[in-house]
C-alpha positions as CSV (number, residue, x, y, z in Angstrom):
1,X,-59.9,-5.1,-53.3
2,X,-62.2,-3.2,-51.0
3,X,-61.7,-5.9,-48.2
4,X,-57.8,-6.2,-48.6
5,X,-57.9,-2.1,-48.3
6,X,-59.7,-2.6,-44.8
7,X,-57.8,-5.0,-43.7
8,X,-54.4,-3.1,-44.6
9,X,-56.3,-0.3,-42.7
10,X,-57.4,-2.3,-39.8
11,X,-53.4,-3.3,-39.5
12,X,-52.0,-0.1,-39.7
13,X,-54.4,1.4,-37.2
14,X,-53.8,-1.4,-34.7
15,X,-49.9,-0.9,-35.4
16,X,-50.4,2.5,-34.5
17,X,-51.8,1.5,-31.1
18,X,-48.8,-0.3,-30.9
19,X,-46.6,2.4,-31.0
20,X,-48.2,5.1,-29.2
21,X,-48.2,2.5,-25.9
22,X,-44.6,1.7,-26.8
23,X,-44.1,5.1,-26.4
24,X,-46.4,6.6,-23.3
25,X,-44.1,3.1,-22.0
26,X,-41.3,4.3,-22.8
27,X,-41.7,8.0,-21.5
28,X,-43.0,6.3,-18.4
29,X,-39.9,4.7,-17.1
30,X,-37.5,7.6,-18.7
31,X,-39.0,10.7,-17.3
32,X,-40.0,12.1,-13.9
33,X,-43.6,10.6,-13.2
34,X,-44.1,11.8,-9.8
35,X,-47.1,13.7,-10.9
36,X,-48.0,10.6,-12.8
37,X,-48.1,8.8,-9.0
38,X,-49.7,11.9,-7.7
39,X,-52.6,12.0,-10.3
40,X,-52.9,8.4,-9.6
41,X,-52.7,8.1,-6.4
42,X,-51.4,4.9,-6.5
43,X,-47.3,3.5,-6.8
44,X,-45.9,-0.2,-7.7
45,X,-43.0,-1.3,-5.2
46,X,-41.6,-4.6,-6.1
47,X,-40.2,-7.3,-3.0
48,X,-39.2,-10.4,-2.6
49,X,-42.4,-11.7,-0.3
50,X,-40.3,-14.4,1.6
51,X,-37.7,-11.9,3.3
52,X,-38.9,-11.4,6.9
53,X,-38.9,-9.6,8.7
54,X,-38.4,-6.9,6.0
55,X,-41.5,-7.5,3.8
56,X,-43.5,-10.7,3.4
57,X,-46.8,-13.0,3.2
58,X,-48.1,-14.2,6.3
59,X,-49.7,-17.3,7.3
60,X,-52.9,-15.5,6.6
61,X,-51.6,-14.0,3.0
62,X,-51.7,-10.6,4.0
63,X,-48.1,-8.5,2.8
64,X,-46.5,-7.5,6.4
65,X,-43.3,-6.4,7.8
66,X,-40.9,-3.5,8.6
67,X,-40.4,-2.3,5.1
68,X,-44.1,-2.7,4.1
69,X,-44.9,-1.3,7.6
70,X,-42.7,2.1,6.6
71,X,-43.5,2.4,2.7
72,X,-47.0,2.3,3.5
73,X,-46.0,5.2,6.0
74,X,-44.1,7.6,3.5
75,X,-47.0,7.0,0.6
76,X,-49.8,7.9,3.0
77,X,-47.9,11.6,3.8
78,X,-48.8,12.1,0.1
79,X,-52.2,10.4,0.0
80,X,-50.6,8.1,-2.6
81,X,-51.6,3.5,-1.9
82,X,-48.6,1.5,-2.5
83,X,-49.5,-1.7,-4.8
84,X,-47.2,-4.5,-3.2
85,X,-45.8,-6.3,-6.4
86,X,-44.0,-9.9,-5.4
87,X,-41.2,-10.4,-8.0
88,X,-38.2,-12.6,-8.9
89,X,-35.1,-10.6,-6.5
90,X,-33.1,-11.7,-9.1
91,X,-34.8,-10.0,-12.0
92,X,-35.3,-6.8,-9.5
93,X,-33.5,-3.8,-11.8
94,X,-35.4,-5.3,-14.7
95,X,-38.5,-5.1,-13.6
96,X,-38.1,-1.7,-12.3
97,X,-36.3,-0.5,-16.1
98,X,-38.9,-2.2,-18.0
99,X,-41.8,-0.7,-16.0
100,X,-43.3,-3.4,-14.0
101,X,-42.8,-1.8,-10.7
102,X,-41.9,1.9,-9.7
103,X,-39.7,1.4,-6.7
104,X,-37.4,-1.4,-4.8
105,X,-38.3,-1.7,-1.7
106,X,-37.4,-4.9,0.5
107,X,-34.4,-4.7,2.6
108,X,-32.2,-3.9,-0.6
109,X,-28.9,-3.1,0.2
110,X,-27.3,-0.2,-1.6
111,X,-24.2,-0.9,-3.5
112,X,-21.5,0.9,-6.3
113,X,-22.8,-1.9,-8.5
114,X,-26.6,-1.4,-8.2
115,X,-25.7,2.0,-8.1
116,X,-25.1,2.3,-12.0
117,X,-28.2,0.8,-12.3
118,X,-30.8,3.2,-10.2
119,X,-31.1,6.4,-8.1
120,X,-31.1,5.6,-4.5
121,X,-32.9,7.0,-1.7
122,X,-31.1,7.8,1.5
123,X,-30.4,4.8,3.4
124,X,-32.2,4.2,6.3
125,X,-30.7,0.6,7.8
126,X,-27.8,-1.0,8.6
127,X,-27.2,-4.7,7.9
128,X,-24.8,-7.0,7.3
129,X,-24.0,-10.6,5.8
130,X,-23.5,-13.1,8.1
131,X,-22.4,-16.9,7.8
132,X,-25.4,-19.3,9.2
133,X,-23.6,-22.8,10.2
134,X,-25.7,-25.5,12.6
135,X,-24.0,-25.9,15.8
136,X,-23.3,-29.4,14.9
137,X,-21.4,-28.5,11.9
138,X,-18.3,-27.5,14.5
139,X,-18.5,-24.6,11.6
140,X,-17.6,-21.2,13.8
141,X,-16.1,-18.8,11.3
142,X,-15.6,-17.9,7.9
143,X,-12.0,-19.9,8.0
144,X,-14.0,-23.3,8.8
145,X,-16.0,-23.3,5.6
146,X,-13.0,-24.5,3.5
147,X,-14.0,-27.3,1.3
148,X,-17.2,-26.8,2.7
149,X,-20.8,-26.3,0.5
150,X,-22.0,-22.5,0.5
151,X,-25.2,-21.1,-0.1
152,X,-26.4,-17.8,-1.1
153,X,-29.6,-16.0,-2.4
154,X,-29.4,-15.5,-6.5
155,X,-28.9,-11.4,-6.6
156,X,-28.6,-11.1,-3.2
157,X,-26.2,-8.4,-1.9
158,X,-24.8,-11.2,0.1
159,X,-24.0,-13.4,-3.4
160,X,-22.2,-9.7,-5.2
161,X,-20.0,-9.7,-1.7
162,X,-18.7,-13.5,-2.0
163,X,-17.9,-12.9,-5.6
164,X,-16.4,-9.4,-5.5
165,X,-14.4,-10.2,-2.6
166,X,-13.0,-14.2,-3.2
167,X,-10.3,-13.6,-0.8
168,X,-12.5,-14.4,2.0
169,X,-14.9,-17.1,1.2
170,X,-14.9,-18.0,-2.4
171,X,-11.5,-18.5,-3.0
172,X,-12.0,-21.6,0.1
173,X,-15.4,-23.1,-0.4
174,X,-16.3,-26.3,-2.4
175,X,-15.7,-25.6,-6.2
176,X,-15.3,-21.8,-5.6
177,X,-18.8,-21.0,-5.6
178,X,-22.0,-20.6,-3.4
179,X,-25.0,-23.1,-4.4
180,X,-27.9,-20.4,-5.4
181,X,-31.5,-20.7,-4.2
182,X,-34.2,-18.2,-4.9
183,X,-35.6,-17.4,-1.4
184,X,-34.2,-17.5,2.2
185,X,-36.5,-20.5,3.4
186,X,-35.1,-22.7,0.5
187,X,-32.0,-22.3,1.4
188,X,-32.6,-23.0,5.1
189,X,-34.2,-25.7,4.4
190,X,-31.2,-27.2,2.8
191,X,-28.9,-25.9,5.3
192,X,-31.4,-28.0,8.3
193,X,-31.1,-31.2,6.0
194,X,-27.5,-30.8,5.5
195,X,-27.4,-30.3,2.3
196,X,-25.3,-27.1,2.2
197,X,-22.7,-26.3,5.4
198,X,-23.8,-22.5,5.9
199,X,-25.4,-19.9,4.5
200,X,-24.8,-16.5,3.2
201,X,-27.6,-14.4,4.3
202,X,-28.8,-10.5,6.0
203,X,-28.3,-10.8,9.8
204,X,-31.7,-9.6,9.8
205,X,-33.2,-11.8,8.1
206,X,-31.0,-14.7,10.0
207,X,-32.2,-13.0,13.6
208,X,-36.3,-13.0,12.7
209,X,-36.8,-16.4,11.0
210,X,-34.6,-18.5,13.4
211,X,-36.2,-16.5,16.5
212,X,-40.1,-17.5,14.8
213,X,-38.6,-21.1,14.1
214,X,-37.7,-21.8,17.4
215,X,-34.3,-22.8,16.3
216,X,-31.8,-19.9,17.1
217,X,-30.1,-22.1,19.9
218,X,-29.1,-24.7,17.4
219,X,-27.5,-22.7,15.1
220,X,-24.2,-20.4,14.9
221,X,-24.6,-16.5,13.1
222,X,-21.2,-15.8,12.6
223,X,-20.2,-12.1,12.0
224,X,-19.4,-10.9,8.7
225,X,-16.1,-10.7,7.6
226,X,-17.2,-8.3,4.8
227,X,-17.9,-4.7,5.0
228,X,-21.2,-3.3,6.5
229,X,-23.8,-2.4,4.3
230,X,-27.4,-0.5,4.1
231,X,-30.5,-0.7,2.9
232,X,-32.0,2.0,1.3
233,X,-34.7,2.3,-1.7
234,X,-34.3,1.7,-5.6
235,X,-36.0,4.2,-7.9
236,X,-35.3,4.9,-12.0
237,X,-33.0,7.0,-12.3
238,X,-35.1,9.4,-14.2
239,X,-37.7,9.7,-10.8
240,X,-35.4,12.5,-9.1
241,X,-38.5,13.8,-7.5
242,X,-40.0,10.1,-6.4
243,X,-36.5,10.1,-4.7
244,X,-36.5,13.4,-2.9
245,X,-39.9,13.2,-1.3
246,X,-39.3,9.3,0.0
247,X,-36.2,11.3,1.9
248,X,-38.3,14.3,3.3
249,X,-40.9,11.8,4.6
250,X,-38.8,9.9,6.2
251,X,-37.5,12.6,8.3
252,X,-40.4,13.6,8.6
253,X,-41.5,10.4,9.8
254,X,-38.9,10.1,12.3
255,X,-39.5,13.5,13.4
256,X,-43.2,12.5,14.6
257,X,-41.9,9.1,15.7
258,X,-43.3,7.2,13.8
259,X,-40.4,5.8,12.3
260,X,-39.5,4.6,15.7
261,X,-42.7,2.8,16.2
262,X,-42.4,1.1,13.5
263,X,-38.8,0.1,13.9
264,X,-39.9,-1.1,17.7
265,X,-42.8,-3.5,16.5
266,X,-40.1,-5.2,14.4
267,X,-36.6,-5.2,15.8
268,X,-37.6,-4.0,19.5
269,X,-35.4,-1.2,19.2
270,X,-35.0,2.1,16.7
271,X,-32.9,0.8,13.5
272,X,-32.8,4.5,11.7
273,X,-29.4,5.3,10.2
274,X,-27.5,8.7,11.4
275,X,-28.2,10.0,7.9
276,X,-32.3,9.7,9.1
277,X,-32.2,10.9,12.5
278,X,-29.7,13.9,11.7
279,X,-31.7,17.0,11.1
């Protein structure tokens, strides 16, 4: 009897544990926790570590690029490290609602959609999806890609454009849909081999990695035929205060120039939206 009453014990205290984590969780991604970063000194973004130039691993395994480049920036006006987290793009508002990571940061492009999901920041980049075909193809617009193979990135911005809008590519291309891949570089692959006839994908992401590849002569970046879009940065809705300061640094930032030196190292020119430079 005495052991069965210690062991009941023993349960209900480690079921207790239980909850009160479930709960400091649950508080954690529903209320404000900027003194929680501040305390900490420490913040979790989540990115998709194959998008160059926007934030990836390179050849030696170290996390570079424009976004990392800029994130790192903001945090360090607050004395707060950023903890690079690589995650599934596809699985990107999950991980942020379920507490995984603390922000979205990767050249994510805000949208009505995503929107519903999380608070965004002020956007600081333009973009927009373009159509990749190889020269060989004879593929030169959107028009051309009727009865043709499609890919896209799963959760891309460029995927939600093809199927909100079907008029303009969906509605033409081989069995109405876009094959998905989970990462740029898959799908390019494919499209060198010839296993898909173009891809969807961001024109800056197109630009960089043909540019590195040697390859931008072979290949045709056909404007988009859907509307612009920008990137900005994806917090919980609950971290209003997260949001604000990522906005005063980064005019901040652009006020010092530091923005700008960033944005030259990457693109070779300054990338900052109006809403960034305007005072």
């Amino acid at each position: 009897m005495k052991k069965k009453t210690l062991l009941l014990g023993l349960l209900a205290f480690l079921a207790g544990l239980v909850m009160v984590a479930c709960g400091k969780k649950d508080t954690a991604t529903t209320s404000d926790q900027w003194k929680t970063y501040q305390k900490e000194k420490s913040i979790t973004i989540g990115f998709d570590n194959t998008f160059v130039p926007m934030g990836f691993k390179d050849k030696s395994g170290k996390n570079v690029g424009f976004d990392i480049d800029l994130a790192n920036a903001v945090f360090a006006e607050y004395g707060i490290k950023v903890k690079w987290q690589p995650i599934n793009w596809d699985l990107k508002e999950t991980e942020l609602k379920n507490g995984k990571i603390d922000l979205i940061w990767n050249g994510y492009s805000k949208t009505d959609e995503r929107a519903q999901k999380v608070a965004f920041t002020t956007a600081y980049m333009e973009n927009e999806q373009v159509l990749v075909t190889k020269k060989s193809s004879g593929i030169t617009s959107f028009s051309d890609m009727k009865g043709k193979v499609l890919g896209a990135q799963s959760g891309s911005s460029g995927y939600d454009a093809f199927t909100a809008n079907p008029e303009i590519l969906k509605d033409i291309v081989k069995d109405n849909d876009a094959s998905q891949y989970e990462t740029f570089p898959q799908a390019l692959i494919d499209l060198k081999n010839d296993r898909i006839d173009g891809l969807l994908i961001d024109r800056v992401y197109a630009n960089y990695y043909l540019k590195q590849e040697g390859s931008l002569d072979q290949y045709h970046i056909i404007k988009s035929e859907f509307a612009g879009e920008d990137f900005a940065v994806g917090a919980r809705k609950s971290d209003k205060t997260l949001v604000k300061k990522i906005n005063q640094a980064f005019k901040k930032l652009y006020t010092a120039g530091k923005f700008q030196e960033i944005s030259n190292k990457w693109f070779g020119t300054d990338v900052a939206t109006d809403a960034i430079k305007s005072k």
